[in-house]
MIDOSE-1310 file (N, C-alpha, C; in nm, 2 decimals, decimal comma, always signed):
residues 239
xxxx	+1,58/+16,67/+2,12/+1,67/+16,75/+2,03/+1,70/+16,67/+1,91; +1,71/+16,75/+1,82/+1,72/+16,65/+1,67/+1,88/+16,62/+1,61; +1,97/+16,64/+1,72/+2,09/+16,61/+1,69/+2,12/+16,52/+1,82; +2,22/+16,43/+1,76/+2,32/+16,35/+1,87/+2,44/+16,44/+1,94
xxxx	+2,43/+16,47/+2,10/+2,52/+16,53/+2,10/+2,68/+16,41/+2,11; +2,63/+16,32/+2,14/+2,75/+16,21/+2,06/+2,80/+16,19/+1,97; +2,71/+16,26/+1,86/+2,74/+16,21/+1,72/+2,86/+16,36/+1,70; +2,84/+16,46/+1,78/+2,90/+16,62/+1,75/+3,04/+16,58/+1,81
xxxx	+3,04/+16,51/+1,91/+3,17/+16,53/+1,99/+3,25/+16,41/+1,90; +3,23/+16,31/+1,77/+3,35/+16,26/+1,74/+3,36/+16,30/+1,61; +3,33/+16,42/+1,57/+3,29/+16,47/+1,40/+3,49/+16,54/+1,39; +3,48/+16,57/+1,30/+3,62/+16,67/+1,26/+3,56/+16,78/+1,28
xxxx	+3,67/+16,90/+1,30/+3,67/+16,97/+1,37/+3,54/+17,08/+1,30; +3,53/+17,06/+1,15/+3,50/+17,21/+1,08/+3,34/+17,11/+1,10; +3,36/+16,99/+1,03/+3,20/+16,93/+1,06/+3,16/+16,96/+1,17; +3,21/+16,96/+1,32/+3,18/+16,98/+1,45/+3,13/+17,10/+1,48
xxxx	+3,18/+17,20/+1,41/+3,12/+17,34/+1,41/+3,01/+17,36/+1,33; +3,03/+17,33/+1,25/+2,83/+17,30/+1,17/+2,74/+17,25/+1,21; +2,78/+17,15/+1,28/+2,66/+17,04/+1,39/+2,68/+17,13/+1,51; +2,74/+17,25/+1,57/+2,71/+17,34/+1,69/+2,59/+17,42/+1,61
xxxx	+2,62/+17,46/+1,53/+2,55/+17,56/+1,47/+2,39/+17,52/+1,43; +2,43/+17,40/+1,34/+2,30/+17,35/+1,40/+2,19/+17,29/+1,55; +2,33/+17,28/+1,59/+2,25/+17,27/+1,76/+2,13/+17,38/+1,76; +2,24/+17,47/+1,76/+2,18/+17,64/+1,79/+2,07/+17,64/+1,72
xxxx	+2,06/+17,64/+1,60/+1,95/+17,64/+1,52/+1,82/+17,55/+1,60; +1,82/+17,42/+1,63/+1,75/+17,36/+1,67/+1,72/+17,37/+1,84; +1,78/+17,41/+1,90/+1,75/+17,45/+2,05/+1,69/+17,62/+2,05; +1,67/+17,65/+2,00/+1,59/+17,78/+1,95/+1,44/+17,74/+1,91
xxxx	+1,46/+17,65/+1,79/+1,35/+17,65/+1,73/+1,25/+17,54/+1,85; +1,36/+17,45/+1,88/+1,24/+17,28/+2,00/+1,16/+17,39/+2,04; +1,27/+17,48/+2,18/+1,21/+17,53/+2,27/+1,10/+17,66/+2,23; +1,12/+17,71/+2,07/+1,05/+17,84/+2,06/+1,07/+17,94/+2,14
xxxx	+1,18/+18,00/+2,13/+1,28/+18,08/+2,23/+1,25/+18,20/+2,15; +1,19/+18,31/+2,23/+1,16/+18,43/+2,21/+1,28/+18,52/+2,18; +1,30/+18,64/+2,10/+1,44/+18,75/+2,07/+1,46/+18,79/+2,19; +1,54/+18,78/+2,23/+1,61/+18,84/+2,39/+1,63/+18,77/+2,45
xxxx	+1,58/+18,60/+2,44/+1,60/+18,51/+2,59/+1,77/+18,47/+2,57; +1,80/+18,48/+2,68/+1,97/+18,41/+2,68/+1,96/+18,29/+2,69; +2,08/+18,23/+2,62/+2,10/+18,10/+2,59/+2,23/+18,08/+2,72; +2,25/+17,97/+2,70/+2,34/+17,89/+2,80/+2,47/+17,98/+2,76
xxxx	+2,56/+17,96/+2,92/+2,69/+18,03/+2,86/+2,75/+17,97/+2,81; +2,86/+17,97/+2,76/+2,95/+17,92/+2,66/+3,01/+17,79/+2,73; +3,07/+17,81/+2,84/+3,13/+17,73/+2,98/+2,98/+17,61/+2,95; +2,88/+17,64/+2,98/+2,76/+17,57/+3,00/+2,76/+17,45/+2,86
xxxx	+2,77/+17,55/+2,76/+2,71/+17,49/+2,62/+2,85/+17,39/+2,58; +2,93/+17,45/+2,64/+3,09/+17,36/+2,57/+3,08/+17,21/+2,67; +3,07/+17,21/+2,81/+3,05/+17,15/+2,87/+2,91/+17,02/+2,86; +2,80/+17,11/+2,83/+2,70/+16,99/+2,75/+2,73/+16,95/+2,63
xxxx	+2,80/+16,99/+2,54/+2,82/+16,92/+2,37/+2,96/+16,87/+2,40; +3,03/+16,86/+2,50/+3,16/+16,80/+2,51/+3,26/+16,84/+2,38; +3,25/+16,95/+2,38/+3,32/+17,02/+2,26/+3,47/+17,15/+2,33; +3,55/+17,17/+2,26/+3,66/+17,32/+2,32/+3,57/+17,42/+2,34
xxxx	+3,56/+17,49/+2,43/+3,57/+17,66/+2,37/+3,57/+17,76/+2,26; +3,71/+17,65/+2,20/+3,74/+17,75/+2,05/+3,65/+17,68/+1,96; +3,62/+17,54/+1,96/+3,51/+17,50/+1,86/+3,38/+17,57/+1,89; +3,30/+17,61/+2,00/+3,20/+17,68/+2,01/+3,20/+17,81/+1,99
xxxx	+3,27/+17,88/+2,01/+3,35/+18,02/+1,97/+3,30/+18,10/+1,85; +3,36/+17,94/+1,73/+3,36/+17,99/+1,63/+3,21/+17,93/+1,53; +3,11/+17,83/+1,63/+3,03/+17,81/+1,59/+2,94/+17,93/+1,62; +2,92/+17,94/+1,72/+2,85/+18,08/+1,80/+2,86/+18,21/+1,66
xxxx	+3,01/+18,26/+1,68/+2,97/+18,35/+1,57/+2,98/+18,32/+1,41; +3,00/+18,22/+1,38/+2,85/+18,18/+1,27/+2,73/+18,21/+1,30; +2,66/+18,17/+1,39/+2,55/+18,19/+1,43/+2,52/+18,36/+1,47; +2,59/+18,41/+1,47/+2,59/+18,54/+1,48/+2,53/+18,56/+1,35
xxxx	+2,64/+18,56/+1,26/+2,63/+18,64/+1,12/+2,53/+18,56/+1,02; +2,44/+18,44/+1,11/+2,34/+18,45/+1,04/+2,22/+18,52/+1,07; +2,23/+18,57/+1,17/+2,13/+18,65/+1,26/+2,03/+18,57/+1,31; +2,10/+18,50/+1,40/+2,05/+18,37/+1,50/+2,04/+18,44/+1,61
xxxx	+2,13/+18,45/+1,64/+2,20/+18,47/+1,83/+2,27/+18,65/+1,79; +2,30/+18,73/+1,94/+2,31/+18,82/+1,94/+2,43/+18,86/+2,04; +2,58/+18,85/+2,01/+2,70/+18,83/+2,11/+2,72/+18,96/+2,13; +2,74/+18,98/+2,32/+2,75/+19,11/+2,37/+2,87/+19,07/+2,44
xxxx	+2,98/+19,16/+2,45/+3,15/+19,11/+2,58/+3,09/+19,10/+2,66; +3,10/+18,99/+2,75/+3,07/+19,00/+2,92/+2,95/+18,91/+2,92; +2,86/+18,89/+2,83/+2,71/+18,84/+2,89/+2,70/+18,74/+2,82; +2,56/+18,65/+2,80/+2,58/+18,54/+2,78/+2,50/+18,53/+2,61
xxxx	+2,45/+18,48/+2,50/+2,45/+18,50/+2,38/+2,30/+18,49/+2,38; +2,21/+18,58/+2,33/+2,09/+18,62/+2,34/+2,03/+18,57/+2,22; +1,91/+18,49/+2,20/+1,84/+18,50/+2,03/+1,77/+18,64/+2,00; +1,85/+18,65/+1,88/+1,83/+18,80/+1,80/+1,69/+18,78/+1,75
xxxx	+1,64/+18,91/+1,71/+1,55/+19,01/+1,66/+1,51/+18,92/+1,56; +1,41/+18,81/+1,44/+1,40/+18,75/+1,33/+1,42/+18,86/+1,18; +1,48/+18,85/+1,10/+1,51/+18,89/+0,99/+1,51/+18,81/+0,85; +1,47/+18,83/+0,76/+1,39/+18,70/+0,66/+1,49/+18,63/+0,65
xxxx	+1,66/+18,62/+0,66/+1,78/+18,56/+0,65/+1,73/+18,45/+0,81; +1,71/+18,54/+0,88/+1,67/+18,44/+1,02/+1,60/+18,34/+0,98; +1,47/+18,38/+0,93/+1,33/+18,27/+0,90/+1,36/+18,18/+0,85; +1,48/+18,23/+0,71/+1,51/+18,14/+0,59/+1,57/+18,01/+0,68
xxxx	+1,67/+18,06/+0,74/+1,79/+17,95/+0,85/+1,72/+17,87/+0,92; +1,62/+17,89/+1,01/+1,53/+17,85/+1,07/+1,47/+17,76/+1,02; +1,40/+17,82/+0,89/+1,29/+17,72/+0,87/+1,36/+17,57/+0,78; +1,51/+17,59/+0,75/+1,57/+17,49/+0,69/+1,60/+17,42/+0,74
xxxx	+1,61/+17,45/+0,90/+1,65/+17,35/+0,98/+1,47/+17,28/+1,00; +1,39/+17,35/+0,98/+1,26/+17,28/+0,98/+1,23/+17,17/+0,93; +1,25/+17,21/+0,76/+1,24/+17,12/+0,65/+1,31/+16,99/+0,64; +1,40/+16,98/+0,75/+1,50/+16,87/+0,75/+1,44/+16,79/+0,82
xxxx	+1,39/+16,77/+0,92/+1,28/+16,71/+1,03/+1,14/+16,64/+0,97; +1,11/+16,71/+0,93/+0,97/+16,65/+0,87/+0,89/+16,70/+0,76; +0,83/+16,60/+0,69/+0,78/+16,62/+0,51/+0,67/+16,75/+0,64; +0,61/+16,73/+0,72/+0,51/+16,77/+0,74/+0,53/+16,93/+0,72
xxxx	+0,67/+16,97/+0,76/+0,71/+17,14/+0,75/+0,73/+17,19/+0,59; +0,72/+17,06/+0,52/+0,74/+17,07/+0,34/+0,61/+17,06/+0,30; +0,51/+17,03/+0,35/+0,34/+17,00/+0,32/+0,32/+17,16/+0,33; +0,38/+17,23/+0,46/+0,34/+17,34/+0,51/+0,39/+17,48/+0,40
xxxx	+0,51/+17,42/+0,39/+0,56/+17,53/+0,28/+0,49/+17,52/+0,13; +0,43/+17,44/+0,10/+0,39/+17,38/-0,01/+0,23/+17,45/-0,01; +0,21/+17,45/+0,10/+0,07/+17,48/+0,07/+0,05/+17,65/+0,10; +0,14/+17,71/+0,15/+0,19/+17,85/+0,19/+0,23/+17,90/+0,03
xxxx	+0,30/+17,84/-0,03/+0,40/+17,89/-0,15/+0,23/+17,90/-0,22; +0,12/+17,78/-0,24/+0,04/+17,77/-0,35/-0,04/+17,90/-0,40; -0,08/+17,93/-0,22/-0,17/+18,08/-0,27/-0,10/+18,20/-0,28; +0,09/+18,19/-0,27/+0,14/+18,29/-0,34/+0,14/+18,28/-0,54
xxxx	+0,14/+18,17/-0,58/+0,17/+18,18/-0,68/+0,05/+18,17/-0,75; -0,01/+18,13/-0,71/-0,18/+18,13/-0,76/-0,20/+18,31/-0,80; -0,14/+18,42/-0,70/-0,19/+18,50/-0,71/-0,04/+18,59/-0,83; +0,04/+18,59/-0,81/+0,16/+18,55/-0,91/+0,09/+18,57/-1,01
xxxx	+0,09/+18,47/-1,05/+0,05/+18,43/-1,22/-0,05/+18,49/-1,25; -0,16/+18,51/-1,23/-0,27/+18,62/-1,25/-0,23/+18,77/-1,29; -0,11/+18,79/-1,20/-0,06/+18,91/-1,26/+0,06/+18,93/-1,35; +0,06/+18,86/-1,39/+0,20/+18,80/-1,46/+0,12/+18,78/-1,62
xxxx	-0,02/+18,71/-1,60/-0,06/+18,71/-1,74/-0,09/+18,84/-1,78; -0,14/+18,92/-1,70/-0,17/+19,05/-1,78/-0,09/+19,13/-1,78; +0,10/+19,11/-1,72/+0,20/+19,22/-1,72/+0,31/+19,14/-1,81; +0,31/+19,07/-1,83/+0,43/+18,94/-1,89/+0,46/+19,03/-2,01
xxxx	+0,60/+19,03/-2,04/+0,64/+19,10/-2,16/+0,69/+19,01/-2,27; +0,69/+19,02/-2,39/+0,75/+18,96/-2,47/+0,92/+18,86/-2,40; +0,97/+19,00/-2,36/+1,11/+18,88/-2,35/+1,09/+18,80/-2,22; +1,02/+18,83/-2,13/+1,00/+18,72/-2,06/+0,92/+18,59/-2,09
xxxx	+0,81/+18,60/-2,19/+0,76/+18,52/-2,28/+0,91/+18,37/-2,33; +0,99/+18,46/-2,39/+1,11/+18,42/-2,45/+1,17/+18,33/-2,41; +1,21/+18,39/-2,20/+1,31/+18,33/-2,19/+1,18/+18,20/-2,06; +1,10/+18,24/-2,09/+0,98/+18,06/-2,06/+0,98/+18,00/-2,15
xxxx	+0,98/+18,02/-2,25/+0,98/+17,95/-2,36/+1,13/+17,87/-2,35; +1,27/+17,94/-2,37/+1,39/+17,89/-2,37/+1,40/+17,75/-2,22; +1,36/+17,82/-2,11/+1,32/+17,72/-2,00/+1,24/+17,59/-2,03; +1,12/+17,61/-2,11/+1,07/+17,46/-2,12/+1,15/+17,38/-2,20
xxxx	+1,23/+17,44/-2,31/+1,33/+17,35/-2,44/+1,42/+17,30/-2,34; +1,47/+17,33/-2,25/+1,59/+17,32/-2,19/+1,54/+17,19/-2,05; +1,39/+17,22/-2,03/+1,34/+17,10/-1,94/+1,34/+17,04/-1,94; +1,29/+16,99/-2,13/+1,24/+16,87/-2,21/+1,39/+16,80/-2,25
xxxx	+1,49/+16,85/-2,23/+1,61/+16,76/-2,27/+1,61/+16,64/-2,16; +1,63/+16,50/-2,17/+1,62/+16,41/-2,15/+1,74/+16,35/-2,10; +1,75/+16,24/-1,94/+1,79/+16,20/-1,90/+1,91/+16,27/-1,81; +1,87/+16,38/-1,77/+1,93/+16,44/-1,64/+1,93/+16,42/-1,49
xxxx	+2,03/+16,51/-1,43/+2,03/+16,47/-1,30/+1,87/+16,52/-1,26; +1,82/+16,47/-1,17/+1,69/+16,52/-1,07/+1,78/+16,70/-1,03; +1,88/+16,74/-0,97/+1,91/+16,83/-0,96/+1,89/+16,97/-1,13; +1,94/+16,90/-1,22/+1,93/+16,99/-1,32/+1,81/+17,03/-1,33
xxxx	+1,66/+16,94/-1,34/+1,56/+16,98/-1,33/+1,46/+17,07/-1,26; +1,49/+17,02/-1,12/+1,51/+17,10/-1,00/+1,54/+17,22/-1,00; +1,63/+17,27/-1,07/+1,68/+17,40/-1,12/+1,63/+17,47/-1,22; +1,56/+17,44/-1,33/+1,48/+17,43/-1,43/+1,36/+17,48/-1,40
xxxx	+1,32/+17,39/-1,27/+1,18/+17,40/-1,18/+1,17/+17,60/-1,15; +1,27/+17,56/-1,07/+1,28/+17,70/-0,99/+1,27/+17,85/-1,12; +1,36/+17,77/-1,18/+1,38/+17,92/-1,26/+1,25/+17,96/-1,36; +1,15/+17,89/-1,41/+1,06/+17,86/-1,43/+0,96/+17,98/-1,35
xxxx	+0,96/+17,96/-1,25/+0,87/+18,04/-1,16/+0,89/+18,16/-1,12; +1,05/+18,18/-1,10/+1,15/+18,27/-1,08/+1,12/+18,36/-1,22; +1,10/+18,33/-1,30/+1,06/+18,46/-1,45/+0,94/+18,47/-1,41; +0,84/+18,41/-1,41/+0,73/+18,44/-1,37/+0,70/+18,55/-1,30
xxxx	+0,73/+18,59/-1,17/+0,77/+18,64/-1,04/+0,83/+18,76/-1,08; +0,94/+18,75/-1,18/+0,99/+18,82/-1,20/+0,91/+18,94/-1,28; +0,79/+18,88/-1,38/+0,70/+18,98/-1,51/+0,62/+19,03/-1,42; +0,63/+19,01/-1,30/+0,49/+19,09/-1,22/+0,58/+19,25/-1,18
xxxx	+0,69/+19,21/-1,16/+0,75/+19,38/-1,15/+0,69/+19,38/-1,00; +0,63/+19,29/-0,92/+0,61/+19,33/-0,78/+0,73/+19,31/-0,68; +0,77/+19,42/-0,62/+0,87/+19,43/-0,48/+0,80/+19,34/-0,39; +0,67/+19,36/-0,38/+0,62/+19,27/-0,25/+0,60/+19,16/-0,24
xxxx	+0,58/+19,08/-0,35/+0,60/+18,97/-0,38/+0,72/+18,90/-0,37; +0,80/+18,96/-0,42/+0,96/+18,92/-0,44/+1,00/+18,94/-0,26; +0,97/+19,03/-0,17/+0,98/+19,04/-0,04/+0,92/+18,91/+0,02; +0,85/+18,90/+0,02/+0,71/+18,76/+0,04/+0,81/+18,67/+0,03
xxxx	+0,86/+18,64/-0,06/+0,90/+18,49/-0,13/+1,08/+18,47/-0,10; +1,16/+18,61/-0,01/+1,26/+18,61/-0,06/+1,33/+18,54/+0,06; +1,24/+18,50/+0,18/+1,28/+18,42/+0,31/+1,27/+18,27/+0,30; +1,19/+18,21/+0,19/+1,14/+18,08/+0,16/+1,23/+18,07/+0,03
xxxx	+1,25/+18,18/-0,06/+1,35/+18,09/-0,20/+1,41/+18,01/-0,20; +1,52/+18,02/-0,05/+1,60/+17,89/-0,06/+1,58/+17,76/-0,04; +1,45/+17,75/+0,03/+1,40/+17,65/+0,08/+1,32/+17,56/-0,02; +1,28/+17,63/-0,12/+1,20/+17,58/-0,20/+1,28/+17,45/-0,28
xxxx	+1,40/+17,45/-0,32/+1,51/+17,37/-0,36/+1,42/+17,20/-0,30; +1,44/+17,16/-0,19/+1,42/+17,10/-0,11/+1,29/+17,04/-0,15; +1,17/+17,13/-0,14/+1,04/+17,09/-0,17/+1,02/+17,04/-0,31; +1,07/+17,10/-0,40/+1,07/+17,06/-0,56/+1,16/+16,92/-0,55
xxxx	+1,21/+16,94/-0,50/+1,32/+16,81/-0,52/+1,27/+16,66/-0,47; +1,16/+16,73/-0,41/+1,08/+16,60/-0,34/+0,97/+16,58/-0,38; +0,92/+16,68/-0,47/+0,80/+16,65/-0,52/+0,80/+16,61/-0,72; +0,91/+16,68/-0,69/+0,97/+16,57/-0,82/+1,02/+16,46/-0,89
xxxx	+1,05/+16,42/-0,75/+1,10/+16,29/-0,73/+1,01/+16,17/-0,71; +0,90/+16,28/-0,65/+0,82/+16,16/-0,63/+0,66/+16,20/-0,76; +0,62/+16,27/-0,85/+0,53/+16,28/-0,93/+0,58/+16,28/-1,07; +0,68/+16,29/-1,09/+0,80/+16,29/-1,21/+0,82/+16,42/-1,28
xxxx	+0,93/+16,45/-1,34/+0,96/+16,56/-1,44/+0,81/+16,53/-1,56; +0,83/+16,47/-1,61/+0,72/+16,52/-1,70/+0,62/+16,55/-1,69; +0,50/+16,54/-1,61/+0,39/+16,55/-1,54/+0,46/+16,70/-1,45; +0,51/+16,78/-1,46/+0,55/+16,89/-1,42/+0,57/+17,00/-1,51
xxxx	+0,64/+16,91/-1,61/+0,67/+17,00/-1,74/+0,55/+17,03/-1,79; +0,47/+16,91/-1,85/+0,32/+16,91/-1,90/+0,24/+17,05/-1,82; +0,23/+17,08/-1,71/+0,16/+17,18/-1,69/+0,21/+17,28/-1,68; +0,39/+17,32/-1,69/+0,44/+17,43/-1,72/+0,43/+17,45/-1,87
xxxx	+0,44/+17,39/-1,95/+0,39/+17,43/-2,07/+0,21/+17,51/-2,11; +0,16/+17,42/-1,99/+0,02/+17,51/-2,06/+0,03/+17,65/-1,94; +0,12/+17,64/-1,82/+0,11/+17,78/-1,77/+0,13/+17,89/-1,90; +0,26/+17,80/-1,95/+0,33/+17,90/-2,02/+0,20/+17,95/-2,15
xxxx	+0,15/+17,88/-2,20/+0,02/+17,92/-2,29/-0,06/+18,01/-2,26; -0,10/+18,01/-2,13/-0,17/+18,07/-2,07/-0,16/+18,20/-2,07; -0,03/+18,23/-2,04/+0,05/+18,38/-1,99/+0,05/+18,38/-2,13; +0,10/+18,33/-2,26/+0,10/+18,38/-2,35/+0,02/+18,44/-2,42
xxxx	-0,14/+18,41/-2,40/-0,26/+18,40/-2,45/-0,28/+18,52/-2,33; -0,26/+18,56/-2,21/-0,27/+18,71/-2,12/-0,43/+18,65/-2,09; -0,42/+18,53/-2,00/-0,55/+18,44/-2,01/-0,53/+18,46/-1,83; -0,58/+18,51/-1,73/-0,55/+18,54/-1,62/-0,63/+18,41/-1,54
xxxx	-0,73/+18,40/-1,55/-0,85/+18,27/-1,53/-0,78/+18,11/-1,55; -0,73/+18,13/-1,65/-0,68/+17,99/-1,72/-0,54/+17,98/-1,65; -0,41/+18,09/-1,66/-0,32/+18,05/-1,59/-0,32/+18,04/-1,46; -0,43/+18,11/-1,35/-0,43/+18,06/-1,24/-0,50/+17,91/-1,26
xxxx	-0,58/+17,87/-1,31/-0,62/+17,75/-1,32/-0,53/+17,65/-1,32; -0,43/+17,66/-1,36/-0,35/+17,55/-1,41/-0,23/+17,58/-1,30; -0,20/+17,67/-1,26/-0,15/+17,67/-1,15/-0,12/+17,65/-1,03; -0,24/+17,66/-1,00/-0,34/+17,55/-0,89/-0,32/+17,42/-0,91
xxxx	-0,35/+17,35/-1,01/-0,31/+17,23/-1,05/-0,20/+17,18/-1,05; -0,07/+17,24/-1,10/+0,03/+17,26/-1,01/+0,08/+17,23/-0,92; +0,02/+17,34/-0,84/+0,05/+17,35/-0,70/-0,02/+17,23/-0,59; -0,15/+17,19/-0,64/-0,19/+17,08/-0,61/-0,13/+16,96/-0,62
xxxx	-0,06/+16,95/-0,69/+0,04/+16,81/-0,75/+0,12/+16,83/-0,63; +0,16/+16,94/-0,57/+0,32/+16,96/-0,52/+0,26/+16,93/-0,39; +0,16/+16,97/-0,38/+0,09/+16,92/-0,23/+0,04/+16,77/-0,23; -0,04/+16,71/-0,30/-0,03/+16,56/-0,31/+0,11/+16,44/-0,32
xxxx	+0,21/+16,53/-0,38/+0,31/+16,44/-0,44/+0,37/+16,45/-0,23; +0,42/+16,53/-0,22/+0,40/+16,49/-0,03/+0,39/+16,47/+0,04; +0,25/+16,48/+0,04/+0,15/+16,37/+0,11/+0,18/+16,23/+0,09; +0,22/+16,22/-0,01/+0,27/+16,06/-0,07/+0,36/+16,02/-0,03
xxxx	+0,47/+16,12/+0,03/+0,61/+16,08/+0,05/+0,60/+16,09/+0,22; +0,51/+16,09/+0,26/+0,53/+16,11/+0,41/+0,54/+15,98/+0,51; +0,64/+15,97/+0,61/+0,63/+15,87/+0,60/+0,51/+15,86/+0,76; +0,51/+15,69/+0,78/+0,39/+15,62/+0,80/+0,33/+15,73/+0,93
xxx	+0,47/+15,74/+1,04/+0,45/+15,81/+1,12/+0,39/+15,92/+1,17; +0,45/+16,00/+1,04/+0,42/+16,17/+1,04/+0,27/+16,18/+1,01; +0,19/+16,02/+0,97/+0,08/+16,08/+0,87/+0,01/+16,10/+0,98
């Protein structure tokens, strides 16, 4: 289990409910616990995390309203049905564990955006032109947090995504967006902002020129960076 249940039982009270919830999270995902299997009762689960009742109570339905677990009166707490809010929760608790589950998202995201941009050069409108353009001025300012850029990063792709006018895409991508934070932040950190920027400016040529060949090209390139820059950061273990 990827938590201390020692480390839960001397936290404060609201931290102590986060680290339940995380439990949950991670005793779902170790075991790969199918929608309907019941989990330990409450009595059971309070008694192994050495925690109240009322602290698991109110971890539990957290875990409800993320659409984890599924609370019925009388019975014991069931893992719910997956819903892309599910995946998203899940897989964050993934990303925390190992670069290896960040390699995986990384290389999952590449042949979404690869196919993205292809359609993006040939639908891209002027004002979205605009506000990629306003995005790279705003990249190129110097000496920021790693977070500002990071943000920069996202939104960057996020217009992109946006000029395709695809629902299914935007469906695709809308269980991983959060997660993406995480990935950029590490592959940023470790290939640098400029060497990022550099190939978001020729995306952005690309799409401006309505060059579908060329901006998946460079895209790829990209995306390959984000998959090497991780590989680099993994450590000795995982490799």
């Amino acid at each position: 289990m990827g938590l201390s249940i020692e480390k839960i039982r001397k936290l404060e009270n609201r931290d102590r409910i986060n680290q339940i919830v995380e439990f949950l999270h991670s005793l779902i995902l170790d075991q790969g616990l199918a929608p309907g299997t019941e989990l330990p009762s409450e009595k059971e689960l309070a008694q192994r995390l050495g925690v109240s009742r009322f602290s698991l109570r109110e971890a539990l339905r957290i875990a409800e309203t993320q659409g984890l677990i599924k609370i019925s009166q009388g019975k014991r707490p069931t893992v719910a049905s997956p819903s892309s809010h599910t995946v998203s929760n899940i897989l964050r608790i993934a990303l925390k564990r190992s670069t290896k589950n960040l390699l995986d998202l990384a290389i999952a995201r590449a042949g979404l955006e690869c196919k993205i941009v292809r359609i993006a050069a040939e639908k891209i409108s002027p004002p979205d032109l605009s506000a990629l353009e306003e995005n790279l001025k705003l990249m190129e300012i110097p000496n920021r947090k790693l977070d500002y850029y990071v943000q920069k990063d996202l939104e960057f792709h996020e217009i992109i995504l946006r000029s395709t006018g695809s629902m299914v895409f935007e469906i695709m991508l809308s269980s991983v967006t959060p997660l993406l934070y995480e990935s950029r932040a590490q592959t940023l950190a470790t290939g640098g902002v400029e060497r990022a920027l550099q190939l978001h400016r020729e995306i952005y040529q690309a799409l401006k020129d309505h060059d579908p060949d060329r901006a998946e090209e460079k895209m790829e390139r990209h995306m390959q960076n984000a998959v090497e820059d991780i590989l680099a950061s993994r450590l000795p273990e995982e490799g």
